[in-house]
N, C-alpha and C positions, 0 to 999 in steps of 0.2 A: 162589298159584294159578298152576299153567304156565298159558304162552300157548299157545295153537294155532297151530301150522303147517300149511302150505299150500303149495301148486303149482299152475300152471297146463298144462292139456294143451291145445297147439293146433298145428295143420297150417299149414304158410304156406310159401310159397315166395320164395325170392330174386331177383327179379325184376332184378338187376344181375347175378348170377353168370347167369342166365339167357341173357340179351346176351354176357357172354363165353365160353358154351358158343355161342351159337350162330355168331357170329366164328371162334374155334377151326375149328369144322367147317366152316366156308363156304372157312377156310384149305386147311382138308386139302383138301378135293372140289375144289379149285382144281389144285392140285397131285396128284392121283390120276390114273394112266392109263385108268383104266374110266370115270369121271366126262368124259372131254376132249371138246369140243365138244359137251358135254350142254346142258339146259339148267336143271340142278338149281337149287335155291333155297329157302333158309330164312330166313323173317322171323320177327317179333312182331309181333301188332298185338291191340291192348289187353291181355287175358291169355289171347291164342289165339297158337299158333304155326302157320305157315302152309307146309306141305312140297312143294315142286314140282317134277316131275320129267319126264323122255318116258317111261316106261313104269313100272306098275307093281314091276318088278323093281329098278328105279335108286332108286326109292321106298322100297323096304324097303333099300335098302345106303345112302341115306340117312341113314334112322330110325336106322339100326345105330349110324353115324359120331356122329350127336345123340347117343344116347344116350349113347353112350362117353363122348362129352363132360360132359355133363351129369351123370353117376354122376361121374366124376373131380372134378365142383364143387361136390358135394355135396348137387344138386340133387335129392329124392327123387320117381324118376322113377314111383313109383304114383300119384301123384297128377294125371298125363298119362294125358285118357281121349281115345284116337282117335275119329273121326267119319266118317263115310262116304267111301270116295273116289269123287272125282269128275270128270272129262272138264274140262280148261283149254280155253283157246286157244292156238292154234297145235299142237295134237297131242300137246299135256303132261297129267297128268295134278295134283290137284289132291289135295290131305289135309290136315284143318284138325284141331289137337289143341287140347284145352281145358284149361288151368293150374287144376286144380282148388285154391282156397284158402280156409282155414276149415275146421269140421267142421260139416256139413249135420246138421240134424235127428237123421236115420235114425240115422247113424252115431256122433251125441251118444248117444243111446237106446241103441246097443251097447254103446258106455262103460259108461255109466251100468250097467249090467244085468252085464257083466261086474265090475265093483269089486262092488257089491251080492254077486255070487257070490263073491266071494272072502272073505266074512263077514269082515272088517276092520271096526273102530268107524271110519271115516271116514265124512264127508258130502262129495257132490257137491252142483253148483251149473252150471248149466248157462247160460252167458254171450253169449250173441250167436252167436258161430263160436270160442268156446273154452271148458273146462268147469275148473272151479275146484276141488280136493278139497282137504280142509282137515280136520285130525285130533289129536287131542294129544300122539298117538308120532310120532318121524319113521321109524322103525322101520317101520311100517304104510304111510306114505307111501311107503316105499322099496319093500315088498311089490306096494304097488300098481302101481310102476310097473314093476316086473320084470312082473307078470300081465298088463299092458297091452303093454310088448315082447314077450312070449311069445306073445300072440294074435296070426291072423292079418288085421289087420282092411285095409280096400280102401284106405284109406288111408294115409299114412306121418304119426306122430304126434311132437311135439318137445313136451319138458318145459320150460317156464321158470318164474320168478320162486322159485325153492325156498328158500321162507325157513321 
């Protein structure tokens, strides 16, 4: 009798290449001539990033420099949902982004609905913040996960355990 094979689909961020994207940038904007005597700023605090700047404009060239950074670490940056800006102290401006990790609910239920649509003999299994598919070809497995990168879903998705 073959065994079943399986993978696991789950969203997660790297919360250490994170810290050295955000170092990287804090290098650059240190050394940039548009940035000099600003008073930009990018922290982490807990799985929020925290972007500080004197106007909104230095705020988006910023975001830009993070970003750059942050794609180069491999960090997948859809998974950054910005939050309102907001008026700081001392006449800076304030943007707090949220490290989205796991796959929520909603976004489980797309999964899910998308493989179902791809009429493959697999079964999903839906796990906490990661979803389980498990099938008797790998072949099918393989199918599934090109349909799953071929969607565009809000999230950014990694495959592990492909046994």
């Amino acid at each position: 009798m073959a065994k079943d094979s399986s993978f696991d689909i789950v969203s997660k961020i790297e919360f250490p290449e994170v810290t050295n994207a955000i170092s990287i940038a804090m290098k650059e904007i240190a050394t940039r001539y548009d940035f000099k005597g600003s008073k930009s700023n990018i922290s982490l605090e807990k799985e929020e990033l925290v972007l500080v700047s004197d106007d909104e404009y230095k705020l988006d060239q910023l975001k830009d420099v993070l970003l750059s950074k942050l794609v180069k670490r491999n960090v997948p940056i859809k998974n950054i949902s910005y939050k309102k800006i907001e008026n700081a102290s001392g006449g800076t401006v304030r943007q707090r982004a949220e490290l989205v990790s796991g796959i929520d609910k909603e976004n489980a239920k797309k999964i899910n609905t998308l493989i179902k649509n791809a009429g493959l003999k697999v079964k999903t299994q839906i796990q906490d913040d990661q979803i389980r598919v498990t099938g008797k070809s790998r072949d099918d497995l393989q199918q599934v996960i090109a349909a799953i990168r071929e969607a565009d879903l809000p999230i950014d998705v990694q495959f592990i355990n492909y046994r």
